[in-house]
MARRO-632467 format. One record per atom (N, C-alpha, C): x, y, z; residue number from 1; atom name. Coordinates in Angstrom, 2 decimals. Each point is the difference from the previous one (the first is absolute). Layout:
BEGIN
xx=X | yy=Y | zz=Z | n=NUM | atom=CA .
...
//
This chain:
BEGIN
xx=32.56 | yy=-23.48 | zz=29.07 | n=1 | atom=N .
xx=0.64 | yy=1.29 | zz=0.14 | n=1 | atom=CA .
xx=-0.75 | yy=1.05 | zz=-0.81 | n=1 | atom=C .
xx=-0.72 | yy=-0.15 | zz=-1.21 | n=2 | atom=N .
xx=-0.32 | yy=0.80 | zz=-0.77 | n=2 | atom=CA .
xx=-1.59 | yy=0.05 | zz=0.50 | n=2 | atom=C .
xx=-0.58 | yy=-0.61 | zz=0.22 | n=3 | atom=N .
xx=-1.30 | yy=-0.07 | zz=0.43 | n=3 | atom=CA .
xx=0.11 | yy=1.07 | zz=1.55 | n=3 | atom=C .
xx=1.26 | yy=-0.26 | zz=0.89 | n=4 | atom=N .
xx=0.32 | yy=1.05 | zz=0.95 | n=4 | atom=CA .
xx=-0.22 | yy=1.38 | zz=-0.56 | n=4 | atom=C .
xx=1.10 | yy=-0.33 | zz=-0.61 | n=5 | atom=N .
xx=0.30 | yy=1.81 | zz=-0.87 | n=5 | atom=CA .
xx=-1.06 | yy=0.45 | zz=-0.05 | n=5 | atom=C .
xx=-1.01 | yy=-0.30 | zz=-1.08 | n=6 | atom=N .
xx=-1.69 | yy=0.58 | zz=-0.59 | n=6 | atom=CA .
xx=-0.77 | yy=-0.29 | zz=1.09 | n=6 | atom=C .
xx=0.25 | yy=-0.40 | zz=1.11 | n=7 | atom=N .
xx=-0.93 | yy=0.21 | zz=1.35 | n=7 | atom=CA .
xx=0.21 | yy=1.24 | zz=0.95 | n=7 | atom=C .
xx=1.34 | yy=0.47 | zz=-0.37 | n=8 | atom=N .
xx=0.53 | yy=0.97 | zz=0.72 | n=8 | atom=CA .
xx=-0.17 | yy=0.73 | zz=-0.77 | n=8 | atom=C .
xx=0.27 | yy=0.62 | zz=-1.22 | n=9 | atom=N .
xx=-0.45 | yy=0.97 | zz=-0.78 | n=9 | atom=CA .
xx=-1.88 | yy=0.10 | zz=0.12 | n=9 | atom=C .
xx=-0.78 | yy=-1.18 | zz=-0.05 | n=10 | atom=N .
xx=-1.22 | yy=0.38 | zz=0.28 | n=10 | atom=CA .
xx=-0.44 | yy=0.75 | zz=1.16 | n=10 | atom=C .
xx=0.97 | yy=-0.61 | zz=1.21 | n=11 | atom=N .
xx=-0.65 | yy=0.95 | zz=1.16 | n=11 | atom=CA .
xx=1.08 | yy=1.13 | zz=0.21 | n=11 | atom=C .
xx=1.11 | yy=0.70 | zz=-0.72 | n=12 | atom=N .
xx=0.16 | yy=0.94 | zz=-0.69 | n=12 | atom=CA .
xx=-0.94 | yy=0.78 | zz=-0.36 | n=12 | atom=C .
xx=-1.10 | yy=-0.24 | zz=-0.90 | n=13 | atom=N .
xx=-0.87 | yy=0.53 | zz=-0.75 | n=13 | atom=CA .
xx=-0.95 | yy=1.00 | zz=1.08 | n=13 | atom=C .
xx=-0.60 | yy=-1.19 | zz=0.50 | n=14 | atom=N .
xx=-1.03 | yy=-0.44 | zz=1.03 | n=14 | atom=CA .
xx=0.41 | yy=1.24 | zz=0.56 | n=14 | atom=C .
xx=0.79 | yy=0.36 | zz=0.66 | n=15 | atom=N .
xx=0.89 | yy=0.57 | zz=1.12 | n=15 | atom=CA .
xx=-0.13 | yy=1.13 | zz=-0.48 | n=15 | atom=C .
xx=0.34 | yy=0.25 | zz=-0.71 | n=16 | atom=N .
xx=0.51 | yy=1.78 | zz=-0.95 | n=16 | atom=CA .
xx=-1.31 | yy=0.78 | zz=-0.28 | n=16 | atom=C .
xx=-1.26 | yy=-1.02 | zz=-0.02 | n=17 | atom=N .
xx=-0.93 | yy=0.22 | zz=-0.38 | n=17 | atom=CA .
xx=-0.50 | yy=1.23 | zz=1.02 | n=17 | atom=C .
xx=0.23 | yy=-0.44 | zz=1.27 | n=18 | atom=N .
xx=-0.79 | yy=0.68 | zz=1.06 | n=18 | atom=CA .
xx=1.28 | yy=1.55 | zz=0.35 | n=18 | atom=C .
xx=0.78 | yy=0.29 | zz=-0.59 | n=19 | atom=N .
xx=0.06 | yy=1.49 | zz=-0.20 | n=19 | atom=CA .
xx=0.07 | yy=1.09 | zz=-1.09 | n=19 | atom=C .
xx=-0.35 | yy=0.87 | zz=0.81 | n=20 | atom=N .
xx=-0.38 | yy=1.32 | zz=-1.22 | n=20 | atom=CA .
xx=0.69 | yy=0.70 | zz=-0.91 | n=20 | atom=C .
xx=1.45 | yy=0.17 | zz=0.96 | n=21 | atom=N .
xx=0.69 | yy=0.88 | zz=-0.28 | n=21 | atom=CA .
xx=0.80 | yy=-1.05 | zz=-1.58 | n=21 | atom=C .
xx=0.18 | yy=0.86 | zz=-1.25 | n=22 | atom=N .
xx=0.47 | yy=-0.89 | zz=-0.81 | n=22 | atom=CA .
xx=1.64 | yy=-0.53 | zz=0.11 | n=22 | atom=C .
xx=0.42 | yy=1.17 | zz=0.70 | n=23 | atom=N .
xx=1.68 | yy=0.28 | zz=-0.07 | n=23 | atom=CA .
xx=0.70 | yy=-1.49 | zz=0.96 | n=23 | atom=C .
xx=-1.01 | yy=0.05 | zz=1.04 | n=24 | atom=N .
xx=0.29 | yy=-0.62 | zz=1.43 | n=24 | atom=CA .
xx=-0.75 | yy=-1.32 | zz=-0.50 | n=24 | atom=C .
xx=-0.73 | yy=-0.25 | zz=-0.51 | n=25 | atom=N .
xx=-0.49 | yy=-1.37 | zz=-0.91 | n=25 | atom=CA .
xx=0.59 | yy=-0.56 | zz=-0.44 | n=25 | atom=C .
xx=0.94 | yy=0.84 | zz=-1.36 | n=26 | atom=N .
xx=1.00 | yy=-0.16 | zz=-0.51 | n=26 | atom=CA .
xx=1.38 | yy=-0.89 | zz=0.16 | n=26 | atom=C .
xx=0.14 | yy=0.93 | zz=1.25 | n=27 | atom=N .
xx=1.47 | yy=-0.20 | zz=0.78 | n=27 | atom=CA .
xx=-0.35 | yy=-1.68 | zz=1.24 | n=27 | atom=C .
xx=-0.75 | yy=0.12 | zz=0.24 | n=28 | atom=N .
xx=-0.18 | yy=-0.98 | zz=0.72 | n=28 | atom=CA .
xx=-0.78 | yy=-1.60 | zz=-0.59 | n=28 | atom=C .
xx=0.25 | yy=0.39 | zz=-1.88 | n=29 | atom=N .
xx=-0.43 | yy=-0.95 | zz=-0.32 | n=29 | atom=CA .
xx=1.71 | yy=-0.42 | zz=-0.59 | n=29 | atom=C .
xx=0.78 | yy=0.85 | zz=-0.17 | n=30 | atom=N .
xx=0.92 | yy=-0.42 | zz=-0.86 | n=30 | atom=CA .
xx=1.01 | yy=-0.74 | zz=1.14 | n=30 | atom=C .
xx=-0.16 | yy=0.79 | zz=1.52 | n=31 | atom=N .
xx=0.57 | yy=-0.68 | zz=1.01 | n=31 | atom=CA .
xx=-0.13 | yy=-1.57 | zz=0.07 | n=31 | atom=C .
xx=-1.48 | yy=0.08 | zz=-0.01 | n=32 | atom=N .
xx=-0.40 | yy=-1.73 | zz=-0.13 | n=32 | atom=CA .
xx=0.81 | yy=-0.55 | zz=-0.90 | n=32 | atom=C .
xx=-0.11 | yy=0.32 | zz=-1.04 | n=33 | atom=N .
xx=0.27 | yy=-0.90 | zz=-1.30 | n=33 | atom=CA .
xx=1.74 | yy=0.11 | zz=0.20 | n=33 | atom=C .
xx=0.92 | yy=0.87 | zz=0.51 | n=34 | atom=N .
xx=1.31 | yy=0.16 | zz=-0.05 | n=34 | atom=CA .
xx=0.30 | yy=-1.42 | zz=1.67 | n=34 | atom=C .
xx=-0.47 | yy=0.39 | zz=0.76 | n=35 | atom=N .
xx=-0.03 | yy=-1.31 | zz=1.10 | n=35 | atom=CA .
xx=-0.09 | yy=-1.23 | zz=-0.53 | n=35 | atom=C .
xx=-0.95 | yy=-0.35 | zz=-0.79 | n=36 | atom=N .
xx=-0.34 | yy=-1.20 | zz=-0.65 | n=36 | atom=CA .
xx=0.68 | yy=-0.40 | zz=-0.90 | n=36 | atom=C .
xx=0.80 | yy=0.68 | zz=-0.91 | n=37 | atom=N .
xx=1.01 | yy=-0.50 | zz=-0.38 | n=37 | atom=CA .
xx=1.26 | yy=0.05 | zz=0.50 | n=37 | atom=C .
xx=0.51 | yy=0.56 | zz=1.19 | n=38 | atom=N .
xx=1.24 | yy=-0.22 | zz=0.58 | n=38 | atom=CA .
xx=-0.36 | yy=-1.31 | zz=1.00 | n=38 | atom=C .
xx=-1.26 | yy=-0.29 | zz=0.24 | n=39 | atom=N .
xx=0.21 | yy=-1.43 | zz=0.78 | n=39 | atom=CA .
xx=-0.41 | yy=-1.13 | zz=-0.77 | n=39 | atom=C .
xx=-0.16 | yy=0.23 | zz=-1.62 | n=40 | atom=N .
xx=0.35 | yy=-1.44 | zz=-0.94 | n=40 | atom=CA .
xx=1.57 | yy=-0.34 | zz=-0.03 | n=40 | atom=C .
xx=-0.35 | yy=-1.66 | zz=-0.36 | n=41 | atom=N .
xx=1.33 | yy=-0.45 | zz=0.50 | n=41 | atom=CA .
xx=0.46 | yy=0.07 | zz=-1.66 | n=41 | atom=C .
xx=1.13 | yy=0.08 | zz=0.07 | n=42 | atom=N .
xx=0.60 | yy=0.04 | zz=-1.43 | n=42 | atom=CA .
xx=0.36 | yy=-1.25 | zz=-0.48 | n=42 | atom=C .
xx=-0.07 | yy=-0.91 | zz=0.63 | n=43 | atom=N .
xx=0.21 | yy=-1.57 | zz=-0.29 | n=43 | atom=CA .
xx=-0.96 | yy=-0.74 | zz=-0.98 | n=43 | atom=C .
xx=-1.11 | yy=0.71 | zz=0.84 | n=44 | atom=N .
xx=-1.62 | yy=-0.74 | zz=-0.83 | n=44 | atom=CA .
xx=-0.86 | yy=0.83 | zz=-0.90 | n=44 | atom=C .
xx=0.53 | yy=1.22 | zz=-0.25 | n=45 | atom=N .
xx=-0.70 | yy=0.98 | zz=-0.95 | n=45 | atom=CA .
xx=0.23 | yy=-0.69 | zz=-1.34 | n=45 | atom=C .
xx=-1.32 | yy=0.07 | zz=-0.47 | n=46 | atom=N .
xx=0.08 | yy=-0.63 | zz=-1.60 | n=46 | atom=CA .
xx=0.24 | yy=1.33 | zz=-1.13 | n=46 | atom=C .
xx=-0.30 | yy=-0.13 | zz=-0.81 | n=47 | atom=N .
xx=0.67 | yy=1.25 | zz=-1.27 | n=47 | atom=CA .
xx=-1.74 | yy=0.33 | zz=-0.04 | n=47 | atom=C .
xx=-1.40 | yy=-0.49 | zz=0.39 | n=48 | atom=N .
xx=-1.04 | yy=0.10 | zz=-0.30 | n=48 | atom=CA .
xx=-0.24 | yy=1.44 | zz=1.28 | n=48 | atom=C .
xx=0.56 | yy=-0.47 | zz=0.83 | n=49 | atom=N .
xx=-0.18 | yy=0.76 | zz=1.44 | n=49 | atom=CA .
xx=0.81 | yy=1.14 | zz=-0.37 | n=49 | atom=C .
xx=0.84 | yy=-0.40 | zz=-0.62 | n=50 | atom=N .
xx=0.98 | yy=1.90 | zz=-0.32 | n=50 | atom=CA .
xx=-0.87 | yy=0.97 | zz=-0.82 | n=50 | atom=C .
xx=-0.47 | yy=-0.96 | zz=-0.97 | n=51 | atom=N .
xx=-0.82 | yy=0.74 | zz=-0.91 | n=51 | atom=CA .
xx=-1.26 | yy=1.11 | zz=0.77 | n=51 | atom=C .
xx=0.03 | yy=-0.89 | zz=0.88 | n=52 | atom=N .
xx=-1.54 | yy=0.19 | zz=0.36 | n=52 | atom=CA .
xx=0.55 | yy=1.54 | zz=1.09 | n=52 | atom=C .
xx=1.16 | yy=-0.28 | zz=0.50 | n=53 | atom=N .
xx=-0.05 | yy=1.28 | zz=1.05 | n=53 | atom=CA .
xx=0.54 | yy=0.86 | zz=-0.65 | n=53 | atom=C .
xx=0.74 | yy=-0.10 | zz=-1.52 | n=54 | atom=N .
xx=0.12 | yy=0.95 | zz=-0.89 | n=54 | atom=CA .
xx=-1.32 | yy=0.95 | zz=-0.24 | n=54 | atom=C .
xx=-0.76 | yy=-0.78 | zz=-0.67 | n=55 | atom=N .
xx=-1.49 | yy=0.57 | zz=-0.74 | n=55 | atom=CA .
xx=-0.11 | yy=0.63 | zz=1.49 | n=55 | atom=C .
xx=-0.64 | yy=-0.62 | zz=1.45 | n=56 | atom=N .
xx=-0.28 | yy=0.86 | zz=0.93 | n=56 | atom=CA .
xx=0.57 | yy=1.70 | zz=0.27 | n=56 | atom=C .
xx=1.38 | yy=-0.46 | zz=-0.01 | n=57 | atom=N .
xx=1.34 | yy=1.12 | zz=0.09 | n=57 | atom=CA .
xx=-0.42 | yy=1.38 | zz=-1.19 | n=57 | atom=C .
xx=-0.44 | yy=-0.56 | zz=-0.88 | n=58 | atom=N .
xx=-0.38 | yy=1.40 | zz=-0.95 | n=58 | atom=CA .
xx=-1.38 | yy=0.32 | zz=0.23 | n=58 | atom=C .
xx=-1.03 | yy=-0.66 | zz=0.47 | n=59 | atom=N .
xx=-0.77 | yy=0.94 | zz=0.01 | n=59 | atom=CA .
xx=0.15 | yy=0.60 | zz=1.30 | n=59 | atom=C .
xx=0.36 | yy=-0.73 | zz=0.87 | n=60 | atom=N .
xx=0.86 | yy=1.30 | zz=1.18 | n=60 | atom=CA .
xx=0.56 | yy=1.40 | zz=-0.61 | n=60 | atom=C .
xx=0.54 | yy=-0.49 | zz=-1.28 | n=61 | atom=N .
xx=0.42 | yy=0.86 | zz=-0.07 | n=61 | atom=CA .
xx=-0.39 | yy=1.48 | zz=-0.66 | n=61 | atom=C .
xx=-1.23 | yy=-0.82 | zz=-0.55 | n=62 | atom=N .
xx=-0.96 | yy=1.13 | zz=-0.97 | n=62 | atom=CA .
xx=-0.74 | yy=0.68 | zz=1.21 | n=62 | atom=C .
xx=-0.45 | yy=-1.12 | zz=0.92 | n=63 | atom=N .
xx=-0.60 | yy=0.82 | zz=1.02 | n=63 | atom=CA .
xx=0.71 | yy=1.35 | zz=0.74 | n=63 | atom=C .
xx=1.24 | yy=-0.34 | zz=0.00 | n=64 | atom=N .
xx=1.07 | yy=1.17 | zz=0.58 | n=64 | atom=CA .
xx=-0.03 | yy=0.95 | zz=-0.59 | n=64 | atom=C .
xx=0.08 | yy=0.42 | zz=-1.41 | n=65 | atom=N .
xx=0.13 | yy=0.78 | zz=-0.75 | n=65 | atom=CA .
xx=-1.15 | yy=0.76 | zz=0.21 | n=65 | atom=C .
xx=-1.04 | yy=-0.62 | zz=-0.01 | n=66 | atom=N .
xx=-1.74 | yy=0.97 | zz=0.35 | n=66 | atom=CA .
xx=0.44 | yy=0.53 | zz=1.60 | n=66 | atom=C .
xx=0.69 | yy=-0.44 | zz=0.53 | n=67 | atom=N .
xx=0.16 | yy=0.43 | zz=1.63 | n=67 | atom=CA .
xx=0.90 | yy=0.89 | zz=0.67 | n=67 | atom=C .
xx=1.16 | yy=-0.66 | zz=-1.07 | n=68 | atom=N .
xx=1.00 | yy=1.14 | zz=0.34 | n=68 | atom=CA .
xx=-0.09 | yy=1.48 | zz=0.23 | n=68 | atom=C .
xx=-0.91 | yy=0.65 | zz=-0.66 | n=69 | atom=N .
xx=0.02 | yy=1.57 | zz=-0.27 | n=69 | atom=CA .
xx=-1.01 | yy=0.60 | zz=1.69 | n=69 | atom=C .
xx=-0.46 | yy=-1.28 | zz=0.81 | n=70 | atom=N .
xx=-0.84 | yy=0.56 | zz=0.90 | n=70 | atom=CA .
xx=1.33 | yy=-0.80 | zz=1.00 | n=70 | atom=C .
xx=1.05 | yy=0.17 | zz=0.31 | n=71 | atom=N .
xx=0.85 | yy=-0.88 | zz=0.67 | n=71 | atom=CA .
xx=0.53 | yy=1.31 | zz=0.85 | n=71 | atom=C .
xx=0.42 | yy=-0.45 | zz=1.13 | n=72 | atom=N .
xx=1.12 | yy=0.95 | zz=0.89 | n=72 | atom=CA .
xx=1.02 | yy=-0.46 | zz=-0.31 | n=72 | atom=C .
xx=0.84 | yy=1.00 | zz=0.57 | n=73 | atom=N .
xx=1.33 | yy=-0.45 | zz=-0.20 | n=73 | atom=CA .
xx=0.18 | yy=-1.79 | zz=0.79 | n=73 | atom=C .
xx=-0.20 | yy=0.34 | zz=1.23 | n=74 | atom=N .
xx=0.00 | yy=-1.55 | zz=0.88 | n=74 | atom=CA .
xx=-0.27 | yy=-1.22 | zz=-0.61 | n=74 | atom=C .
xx=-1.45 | yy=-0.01 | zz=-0.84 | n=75 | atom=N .
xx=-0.35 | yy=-0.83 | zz=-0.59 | n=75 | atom=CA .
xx=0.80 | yy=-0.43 | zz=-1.16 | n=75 | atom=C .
xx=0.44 | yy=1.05 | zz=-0.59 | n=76 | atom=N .
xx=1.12 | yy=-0.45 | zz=-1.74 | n=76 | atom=CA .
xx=0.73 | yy=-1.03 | zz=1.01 | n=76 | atom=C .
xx=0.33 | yy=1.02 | zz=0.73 | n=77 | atom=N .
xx=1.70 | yy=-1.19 | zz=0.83 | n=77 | atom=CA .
xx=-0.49 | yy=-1.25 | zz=0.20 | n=77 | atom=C .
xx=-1.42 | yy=-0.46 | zz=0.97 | n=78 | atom=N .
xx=0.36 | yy=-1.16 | zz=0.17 | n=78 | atom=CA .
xx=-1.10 | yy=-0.66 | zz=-1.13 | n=78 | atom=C .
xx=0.07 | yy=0.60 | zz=-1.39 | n=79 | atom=N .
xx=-0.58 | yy=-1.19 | zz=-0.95 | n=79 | atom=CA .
xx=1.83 | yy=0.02 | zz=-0.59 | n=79 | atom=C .
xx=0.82 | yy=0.90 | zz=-0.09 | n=80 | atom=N .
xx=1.18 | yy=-0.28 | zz=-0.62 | n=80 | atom=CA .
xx=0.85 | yy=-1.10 | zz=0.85 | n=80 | atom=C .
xx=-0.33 | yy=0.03 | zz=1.29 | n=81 | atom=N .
xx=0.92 | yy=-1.04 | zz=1.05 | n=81 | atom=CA .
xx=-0.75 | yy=-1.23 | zz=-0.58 | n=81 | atom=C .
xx=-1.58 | yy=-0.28 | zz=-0.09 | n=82 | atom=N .
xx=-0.36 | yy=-1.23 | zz=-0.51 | n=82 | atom=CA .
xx=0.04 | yy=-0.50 | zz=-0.82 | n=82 | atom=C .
xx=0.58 | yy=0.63 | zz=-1.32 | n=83 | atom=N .
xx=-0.22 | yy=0.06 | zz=-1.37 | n=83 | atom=CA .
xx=1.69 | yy=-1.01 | zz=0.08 | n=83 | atom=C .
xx=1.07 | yy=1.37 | zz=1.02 | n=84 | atom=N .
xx=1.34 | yy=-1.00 | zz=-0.35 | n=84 | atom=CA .
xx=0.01 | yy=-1.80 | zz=1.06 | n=84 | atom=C .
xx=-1.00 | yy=0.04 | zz=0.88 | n=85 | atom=N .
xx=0.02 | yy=-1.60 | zz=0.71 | n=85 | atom=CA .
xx=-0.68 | yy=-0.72 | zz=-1.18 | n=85 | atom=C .
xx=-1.14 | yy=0.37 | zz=-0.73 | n=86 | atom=N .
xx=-0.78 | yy=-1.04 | zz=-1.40 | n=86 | atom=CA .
xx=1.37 | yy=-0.03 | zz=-0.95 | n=86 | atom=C .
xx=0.69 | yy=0.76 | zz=-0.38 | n=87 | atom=N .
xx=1.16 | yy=-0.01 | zz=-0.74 | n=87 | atom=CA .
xx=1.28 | yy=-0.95 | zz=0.41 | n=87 | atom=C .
xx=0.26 | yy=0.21 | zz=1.18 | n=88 | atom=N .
xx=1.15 | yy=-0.93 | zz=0.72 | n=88 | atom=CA .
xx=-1.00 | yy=-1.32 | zz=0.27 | n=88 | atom=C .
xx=-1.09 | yy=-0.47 | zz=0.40 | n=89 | atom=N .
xx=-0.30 | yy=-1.04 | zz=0.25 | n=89 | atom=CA .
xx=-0.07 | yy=-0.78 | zz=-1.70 | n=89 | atom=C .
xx=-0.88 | yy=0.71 | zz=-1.20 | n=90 | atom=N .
xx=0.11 | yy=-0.59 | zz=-0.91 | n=90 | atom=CA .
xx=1.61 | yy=-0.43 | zz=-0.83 | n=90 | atom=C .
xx=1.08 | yy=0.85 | zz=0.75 | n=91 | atom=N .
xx=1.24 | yy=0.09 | zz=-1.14 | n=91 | atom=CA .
xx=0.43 | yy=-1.57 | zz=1.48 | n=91 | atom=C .
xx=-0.22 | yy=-0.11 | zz=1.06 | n=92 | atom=N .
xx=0.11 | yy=-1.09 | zz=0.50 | n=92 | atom=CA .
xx=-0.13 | yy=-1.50 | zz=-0.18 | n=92 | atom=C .
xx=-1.49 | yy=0.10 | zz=-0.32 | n=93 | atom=N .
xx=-0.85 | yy=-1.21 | zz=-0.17 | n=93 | atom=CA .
xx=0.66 | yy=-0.28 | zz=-1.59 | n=93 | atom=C .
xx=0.49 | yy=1.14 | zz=-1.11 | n=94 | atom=N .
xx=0.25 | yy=-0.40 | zz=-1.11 | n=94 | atom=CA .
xx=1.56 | yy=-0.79 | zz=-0.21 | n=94 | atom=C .
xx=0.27 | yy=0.84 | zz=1.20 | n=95 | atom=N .
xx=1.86 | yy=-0.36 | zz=-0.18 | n=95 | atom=CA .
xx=0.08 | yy=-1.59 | zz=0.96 | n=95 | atom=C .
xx=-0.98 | yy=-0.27 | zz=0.57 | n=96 | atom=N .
xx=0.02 | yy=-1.44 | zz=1.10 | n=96 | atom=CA .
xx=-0.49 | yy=-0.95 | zz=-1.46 | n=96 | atom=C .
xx=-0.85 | yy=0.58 | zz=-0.87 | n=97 | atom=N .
xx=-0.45 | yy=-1.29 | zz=-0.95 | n=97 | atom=CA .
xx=0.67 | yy=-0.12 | zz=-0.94 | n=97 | atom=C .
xx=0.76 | yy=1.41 | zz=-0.30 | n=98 | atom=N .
xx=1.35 | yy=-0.25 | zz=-0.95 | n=98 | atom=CA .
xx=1.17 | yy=-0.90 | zz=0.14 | n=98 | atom=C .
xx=0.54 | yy=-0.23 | zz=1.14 | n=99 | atom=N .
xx=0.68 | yy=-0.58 | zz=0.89 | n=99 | atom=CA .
xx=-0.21 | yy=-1.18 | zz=-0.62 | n=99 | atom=C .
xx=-1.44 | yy=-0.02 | zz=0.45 | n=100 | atom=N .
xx=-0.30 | yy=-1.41 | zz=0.56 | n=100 | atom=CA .
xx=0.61 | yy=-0.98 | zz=-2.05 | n=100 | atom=C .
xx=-0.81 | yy=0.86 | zz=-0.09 | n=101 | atom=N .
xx=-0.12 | yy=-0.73 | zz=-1.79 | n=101 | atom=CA .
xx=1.67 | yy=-0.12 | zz=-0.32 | n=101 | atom=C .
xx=0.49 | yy=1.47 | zz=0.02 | n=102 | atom=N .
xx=1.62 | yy=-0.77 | zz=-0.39 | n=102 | atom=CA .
xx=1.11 | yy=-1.11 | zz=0.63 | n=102 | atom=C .
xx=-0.74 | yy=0.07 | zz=1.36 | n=103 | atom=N .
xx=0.40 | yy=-1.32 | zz=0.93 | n=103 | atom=CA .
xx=0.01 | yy=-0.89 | zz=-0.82 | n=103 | atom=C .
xx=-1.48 | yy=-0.32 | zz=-0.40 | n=104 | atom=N .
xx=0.03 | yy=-1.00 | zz=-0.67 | n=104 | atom=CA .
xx=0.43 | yy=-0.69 | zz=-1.57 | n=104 | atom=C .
xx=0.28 | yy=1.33 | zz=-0.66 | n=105 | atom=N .
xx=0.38 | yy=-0.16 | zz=-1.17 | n=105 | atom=CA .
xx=1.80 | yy=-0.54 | zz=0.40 | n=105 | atom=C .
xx=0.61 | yy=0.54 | zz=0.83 | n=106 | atom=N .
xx=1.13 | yy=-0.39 | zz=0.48 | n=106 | atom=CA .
xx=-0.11 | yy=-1.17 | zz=0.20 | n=106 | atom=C .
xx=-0.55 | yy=-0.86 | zz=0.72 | n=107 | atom=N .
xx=-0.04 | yy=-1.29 | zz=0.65 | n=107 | atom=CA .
xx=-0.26 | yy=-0.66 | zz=-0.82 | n=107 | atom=C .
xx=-0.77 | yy=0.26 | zz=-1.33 | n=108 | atom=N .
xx=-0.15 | yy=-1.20 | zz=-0.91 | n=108 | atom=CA .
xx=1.55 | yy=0.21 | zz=-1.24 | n=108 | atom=C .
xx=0.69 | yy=1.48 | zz=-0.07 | n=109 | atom=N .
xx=1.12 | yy=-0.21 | zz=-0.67 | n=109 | atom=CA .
xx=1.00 | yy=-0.73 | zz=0.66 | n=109 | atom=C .
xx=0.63 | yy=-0.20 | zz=1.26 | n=110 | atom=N .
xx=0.46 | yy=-0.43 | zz=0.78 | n=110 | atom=CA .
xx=0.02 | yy=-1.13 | zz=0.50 | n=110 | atom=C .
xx=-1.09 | yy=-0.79 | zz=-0.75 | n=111 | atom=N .
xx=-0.56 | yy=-1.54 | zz=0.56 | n=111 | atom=CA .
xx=1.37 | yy=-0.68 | zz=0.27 | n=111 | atom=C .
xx=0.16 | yy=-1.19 | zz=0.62 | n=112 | atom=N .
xx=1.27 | yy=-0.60 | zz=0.04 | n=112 | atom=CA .
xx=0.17 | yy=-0.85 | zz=-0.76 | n=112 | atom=C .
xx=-0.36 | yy=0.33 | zz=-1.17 | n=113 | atom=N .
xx=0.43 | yy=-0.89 | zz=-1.92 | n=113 | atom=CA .
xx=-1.61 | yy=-0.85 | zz=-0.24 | n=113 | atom=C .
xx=-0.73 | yy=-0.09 | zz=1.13 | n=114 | atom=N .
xx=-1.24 | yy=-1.56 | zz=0.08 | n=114 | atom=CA .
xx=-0.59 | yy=0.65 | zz=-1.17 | n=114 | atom=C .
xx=0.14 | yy=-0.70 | zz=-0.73 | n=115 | atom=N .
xx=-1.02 | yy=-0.17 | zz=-1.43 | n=115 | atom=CA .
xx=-1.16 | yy=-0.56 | zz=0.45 | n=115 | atom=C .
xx=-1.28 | yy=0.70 | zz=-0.66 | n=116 | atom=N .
xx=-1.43 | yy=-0.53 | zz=0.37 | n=116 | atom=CA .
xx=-0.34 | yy=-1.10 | zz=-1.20 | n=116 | atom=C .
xx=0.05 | yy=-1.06 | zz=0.24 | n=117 | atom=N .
xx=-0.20 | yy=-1.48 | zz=-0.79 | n=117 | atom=CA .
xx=-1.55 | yy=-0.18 | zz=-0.44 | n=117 | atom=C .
//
């Protein structure tokens, strides 16, 4: 899965490379990267892989800041529409592994008395 991820961010790269415009570079790199994490599964994301689309996620975000001031109105909107799907997909994937962990902290308070011998 993670070897996926950094294959898709490479041809991400690859991709962005071949236009000019910085704004539209920009926007269509953060598109990528906002797709790519709404189709990780939240089951198999490790805490290494969060990290990793964290660190990505800010320099998106430094990049924005150099970009913003050459932006249309159109463009703010749909980096703000993408900004809230990277936001709802990450508060997703966090609240499915939260779950998951107190599931299990439940299931071992709850055991049915079996002492481990």
């Amino acid at each position: 899965m993670k070897r996926l991820f950094v294959t898709y961010l490479a041809v991400l790269f690859s991709v962005s490379a071949l236009w000019a415009d910085p704004v539209s570079d920009f926007l269509n790199k953060y598109e990528l990267f906002v797709d790519g994490v709404a189709a990780l599964d939240s089951r198999t994301v490790v805490p290494e892989t969060l990290d990793s689309l964290q660190l990505f996620h800010k320099s998106l975000t430094r990049e924005y800041k150099t970009c913003k001031k050459q932006m249309t109105q159109i463009q703010l909107e749909k980096y703000y529409n993408l900004k809230a799907r990277y936001q709802k997909s990450m508060a997703l994937i966090r609240t499915k592994r939260g779950a998951k962990a107190v599931g299990g902290w439940v299931k071992g308070v709850f055991r049915n008395g079996k002492k481990s011998e």
